[in-house]
N, C-alpha and C positions, 0 to 999 in steps of 0.2 A: 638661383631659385627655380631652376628651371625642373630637376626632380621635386617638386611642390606640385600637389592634384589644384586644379584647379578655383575649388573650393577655397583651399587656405591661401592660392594667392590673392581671392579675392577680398577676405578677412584682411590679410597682411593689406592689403595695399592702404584699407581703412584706418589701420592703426601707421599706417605710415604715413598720412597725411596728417596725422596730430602730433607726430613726433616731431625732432630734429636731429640735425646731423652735430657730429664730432668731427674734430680734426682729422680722427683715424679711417673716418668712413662708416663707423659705426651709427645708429641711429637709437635714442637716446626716449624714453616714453613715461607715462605716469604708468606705473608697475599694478595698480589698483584699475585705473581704466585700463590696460592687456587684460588684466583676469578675466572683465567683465565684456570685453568686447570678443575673447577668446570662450567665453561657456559655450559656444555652440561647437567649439571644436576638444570634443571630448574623447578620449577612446572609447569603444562599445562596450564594453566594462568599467567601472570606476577604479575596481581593485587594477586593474594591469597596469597601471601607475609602479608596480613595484617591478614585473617586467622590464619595463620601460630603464628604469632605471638601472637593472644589471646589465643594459645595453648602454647604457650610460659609462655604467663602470668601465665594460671590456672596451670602448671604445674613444674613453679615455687612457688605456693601460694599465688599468688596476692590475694584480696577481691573487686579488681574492675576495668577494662579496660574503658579507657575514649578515644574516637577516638575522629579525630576533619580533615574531610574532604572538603576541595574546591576547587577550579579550580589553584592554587598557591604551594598548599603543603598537605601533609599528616600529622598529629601527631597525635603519640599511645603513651600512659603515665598509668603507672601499677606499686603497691605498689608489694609485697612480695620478694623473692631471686633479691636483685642487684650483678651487672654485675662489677668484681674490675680489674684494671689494665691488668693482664695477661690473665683472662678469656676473655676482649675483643681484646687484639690484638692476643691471638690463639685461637678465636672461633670457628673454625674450627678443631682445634684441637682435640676436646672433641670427634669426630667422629670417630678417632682411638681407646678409650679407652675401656681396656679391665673392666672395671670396670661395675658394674650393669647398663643397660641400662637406666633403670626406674629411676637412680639416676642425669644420666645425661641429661633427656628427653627434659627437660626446656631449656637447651645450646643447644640441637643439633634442637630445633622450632626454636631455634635464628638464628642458625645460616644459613639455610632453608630460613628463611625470608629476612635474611640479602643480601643472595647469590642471591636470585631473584629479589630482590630492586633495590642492585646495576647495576642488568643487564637493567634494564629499560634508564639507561644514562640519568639519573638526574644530576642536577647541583650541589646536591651533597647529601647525607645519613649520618643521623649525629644520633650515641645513647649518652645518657648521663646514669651515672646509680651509683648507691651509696648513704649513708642518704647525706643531704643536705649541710656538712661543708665538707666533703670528695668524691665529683661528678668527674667520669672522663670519661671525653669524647672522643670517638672514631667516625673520621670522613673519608670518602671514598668521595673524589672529584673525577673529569673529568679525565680522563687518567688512569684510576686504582691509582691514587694518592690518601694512607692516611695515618693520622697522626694519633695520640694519647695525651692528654692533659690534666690538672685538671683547674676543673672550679671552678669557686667563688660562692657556696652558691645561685644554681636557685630556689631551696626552701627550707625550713624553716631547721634548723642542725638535728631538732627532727623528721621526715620524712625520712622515704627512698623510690627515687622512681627511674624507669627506665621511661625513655623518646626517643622515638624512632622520626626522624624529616626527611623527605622527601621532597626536594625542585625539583619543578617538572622544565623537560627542557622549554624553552622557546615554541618548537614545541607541545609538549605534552600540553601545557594549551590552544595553538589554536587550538587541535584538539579535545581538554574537550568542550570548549569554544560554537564551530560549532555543535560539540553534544549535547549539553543544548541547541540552540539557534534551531535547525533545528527540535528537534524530542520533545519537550516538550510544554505542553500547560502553561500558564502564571497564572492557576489558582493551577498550578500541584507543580509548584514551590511555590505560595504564601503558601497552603496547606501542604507543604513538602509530597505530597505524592509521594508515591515509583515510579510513573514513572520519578519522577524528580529527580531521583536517578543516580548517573555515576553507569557502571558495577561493579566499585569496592565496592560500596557501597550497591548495590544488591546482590553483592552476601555474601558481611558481611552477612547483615537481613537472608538469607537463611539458612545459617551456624550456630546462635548461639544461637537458640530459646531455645535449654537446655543445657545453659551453665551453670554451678551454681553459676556462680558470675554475680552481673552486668556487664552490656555491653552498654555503652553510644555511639551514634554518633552524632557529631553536637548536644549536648546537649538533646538527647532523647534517653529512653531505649530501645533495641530493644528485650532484653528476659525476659518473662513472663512465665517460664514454666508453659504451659498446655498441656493434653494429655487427649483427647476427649471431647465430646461435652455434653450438657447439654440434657435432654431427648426429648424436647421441642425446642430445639436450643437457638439460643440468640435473643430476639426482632422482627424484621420484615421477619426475615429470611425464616420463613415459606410460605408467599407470595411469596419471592421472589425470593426462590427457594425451590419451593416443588417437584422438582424430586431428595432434597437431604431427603425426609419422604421416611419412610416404610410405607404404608398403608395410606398415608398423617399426621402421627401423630406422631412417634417418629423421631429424627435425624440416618439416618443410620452410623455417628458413634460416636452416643453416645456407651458406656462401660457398658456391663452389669454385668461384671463381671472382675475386675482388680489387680493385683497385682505391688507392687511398691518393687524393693531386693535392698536392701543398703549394704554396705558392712563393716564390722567390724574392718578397718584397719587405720593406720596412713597414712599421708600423702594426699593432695589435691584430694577433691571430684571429681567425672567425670561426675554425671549428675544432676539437677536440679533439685530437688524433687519438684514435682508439685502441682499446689497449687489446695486442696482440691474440690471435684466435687461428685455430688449426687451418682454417678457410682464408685467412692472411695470406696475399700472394705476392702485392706489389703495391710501391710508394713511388712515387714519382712525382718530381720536386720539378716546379716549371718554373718559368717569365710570365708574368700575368698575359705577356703578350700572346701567348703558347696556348694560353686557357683563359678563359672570362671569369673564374671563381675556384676558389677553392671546391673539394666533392669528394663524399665518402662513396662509393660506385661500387654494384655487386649484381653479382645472377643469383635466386638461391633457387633451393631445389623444388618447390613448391611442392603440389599434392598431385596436382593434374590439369590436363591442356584446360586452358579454357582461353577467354579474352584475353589479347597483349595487351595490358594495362602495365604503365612503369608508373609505382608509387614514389613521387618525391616528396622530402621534407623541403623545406628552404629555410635559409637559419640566416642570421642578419645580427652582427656584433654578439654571436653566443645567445642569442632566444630563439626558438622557432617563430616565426611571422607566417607561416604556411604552408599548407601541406593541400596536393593534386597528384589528382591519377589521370594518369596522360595514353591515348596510345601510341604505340611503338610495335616495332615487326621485332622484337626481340623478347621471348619470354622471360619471365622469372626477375626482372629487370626492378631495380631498386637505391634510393638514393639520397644520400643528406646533400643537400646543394646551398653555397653561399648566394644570398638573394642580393647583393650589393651590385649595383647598378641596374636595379630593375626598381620599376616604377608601383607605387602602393597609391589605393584608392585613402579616404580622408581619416578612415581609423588605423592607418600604420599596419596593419594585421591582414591585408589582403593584397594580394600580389596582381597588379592587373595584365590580363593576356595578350600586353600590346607587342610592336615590335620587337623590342628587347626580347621582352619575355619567348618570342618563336624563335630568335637567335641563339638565347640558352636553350631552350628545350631541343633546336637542332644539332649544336653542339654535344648536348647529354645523348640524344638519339645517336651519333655518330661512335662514342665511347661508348654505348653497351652496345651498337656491331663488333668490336674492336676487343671488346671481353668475351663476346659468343665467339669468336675465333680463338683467342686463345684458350675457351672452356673446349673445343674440340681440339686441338691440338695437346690440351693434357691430357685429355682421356686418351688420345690416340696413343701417350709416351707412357702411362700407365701412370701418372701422379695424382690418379683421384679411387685410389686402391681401397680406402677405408669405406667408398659407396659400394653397395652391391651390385654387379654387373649388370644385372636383370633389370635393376633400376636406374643405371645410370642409361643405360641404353635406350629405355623408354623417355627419360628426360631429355636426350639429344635431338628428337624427332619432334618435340612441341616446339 
């Protein structure tokens, strides 16, 4: 427990004095008194419960999260680690376990998502979860009221999957309802574009751009990992925004120089290996020992000198959890970074600046020295022939 902020240990310890123990070590509670002794620990949004949860998925091992949002109900449905009898009526439980975090990571997203669904007073939160002849379903009605149950075969015996179902209150769909009706244009909706999007559903698309699994909503993907831009940009882009050229001719962030660290380990990926880009230079596959995290790492060309600020993401089981701008003596400097074993204040979504955290930051600092040397050494061998001289030479000097 010891990555737990402080805050929730002192929650947990409350709910661990009313539980008891198992023979396994597990600690065993009235699932009705967690909810209620848990509403203060909410994420800062209600919706990011669905977040939560494709963190859930990927770090159970799912291969693919299928969301399915409207104005009526929620549903999240994800193959890999199902959810059996005891694990769901003490899902909360796994929060005291003195056992490897990393092991239990996947129950304690669930349970996170779970605890912040419920507070929303839906008509009711329903998981199913196990292969298809052996499904048991846990449900959380109106009043802190739930039960527990085995279903009949909702898919096929040879399948295992977890199915997560959110029936929203009757005031909750008039107030979805008034918001698609009042602030969206009719062409926004035919086009499914993002502004025709509820908040919940915006802020999925924001969150999962490098997840490594798929991620479906309402039947379409929303992650494609990429990471930078092409030298030229994509199609009209240069008309249509040429305050995003250097000099009017390359993209300021295209990658002139990139590196891609994977990690050498067992157990579900954390970021999305990107799909292949002219700016694509190098992969390099470690020992966790070698590198603290996975990291998508690059210089791009920017526009012009200004403050060394390195922009990171920080991504944690395939969600963003964080994004800071750091300085650094290396310009252009930019970066997806896996946030796992760095410490998060009580809403999950912010990354505290403690030791850890200047640890990786000093290691990320060290690998874009290490990329600013090989970007001058390819300019020196002539491998960045497609920038115009006049402008790569000015970009060498910031």
């Amino acid at each position: 427990m010891a990555d737990l902020p402080p805050e929730m240990l002192g929650i947990l310890g409350e709910l661990k004095n009313e539980g008891k123990v198992d023979s396994s070590g597990i600690f065993t509670l009235d699932l009705s008194k967690a909810i209620d002794k848990l509403s203060v620990y909410q994420l800062p949004q209600q919706y990011f419960y669905i977040p939560k949860m494709v963190q859930a998925a990927v770090a159970g091992g799912a291969s693919f999260v299928q969301i399915k949002i409207n104005e009526t109900r929620v549903l999240i449905e994800f193959d890999g680690h199902s959810y059996g009898e005891d694990e769901l009526r003490n899902l909360f439980s796994y929060l005291f376990s003195e056992k490897d975090s990393v092991h239990h990571r996947h129950r304690r997203h669930m349970a996170t998502a779970i605890n912040t669904a419920v507070a929303l007073e839906a008509r009711a939160v329903r998981i199913e979860s196990g292969p298809g002849d052996a499904v048991v379903r846990q449900r959380w009605l109106a009043h802190n009221h739930n039960e527990i149950q085995k279903v009949e075969k909702p898919w096929p015996a040879h399948e295992v999957r977890t199915r997560f179902l959110l029936y929203r209150s009757l005031a909750d769909m008039s107030s979805k309802w008034w918001h698609t009706a009042g602030k969206v244009d009719v062409i926004d909706l035919l086009t499914r574009h993002q502004r025709a999007m509820t908040p919940e559903q915006q802020e999925l698309l924001a969150r999962v751009p490098y997840c490594p699994i798929p991620v479906f909503l309402n039947g379409r993907r929303l992650n494609f990992p990429r990471f930078g831009e092409p030298v030229f940009g994509i199609g009209l882009d240069r008309l249509l925004n040429s305050r995003n050229y250097s000099g009017g001719r390359v993209h300021r962030q295209h990658h002139l120089v990139e590196r891609y660290i994977s990690l050498n380990q067992a157990g579900p990926p954390q970021l999305g290996a990107p799909i292949s880009t002219a700016s694509h230079t190098e992969t390099a596959v470690l020992e966790p020992g070698e590198a603290p995290c996975p990291a998508l790492l690059a210089l791009e060309m920017g526009l012009y000198q200004h403050e060394k600020l390195a922009r990171l993401v920080f991504v944690l089981d395939g969600v963003i959890v964080g994004q800071k701008a750091v300085r650094t003596d290396t310009y252009g400097a930019v970066g997806v970074v896996g946030a796992e074993g760095l410490s998060f204040d009580l809403s999950q979504f912010s990354i505290a600046e403690d030791e850890r955290f200047q640890d990786r930051l000093a290691w990320l600092k060290t690998q874009f020295r290490e990329l600013h040397e090989r970007l001058q050494k390819k300019a020196e061998n002539g491998d960045l022939s497609q920038i115009p001289s006049d402008l790569l030479q000015a970009r060498l000097t910031w």
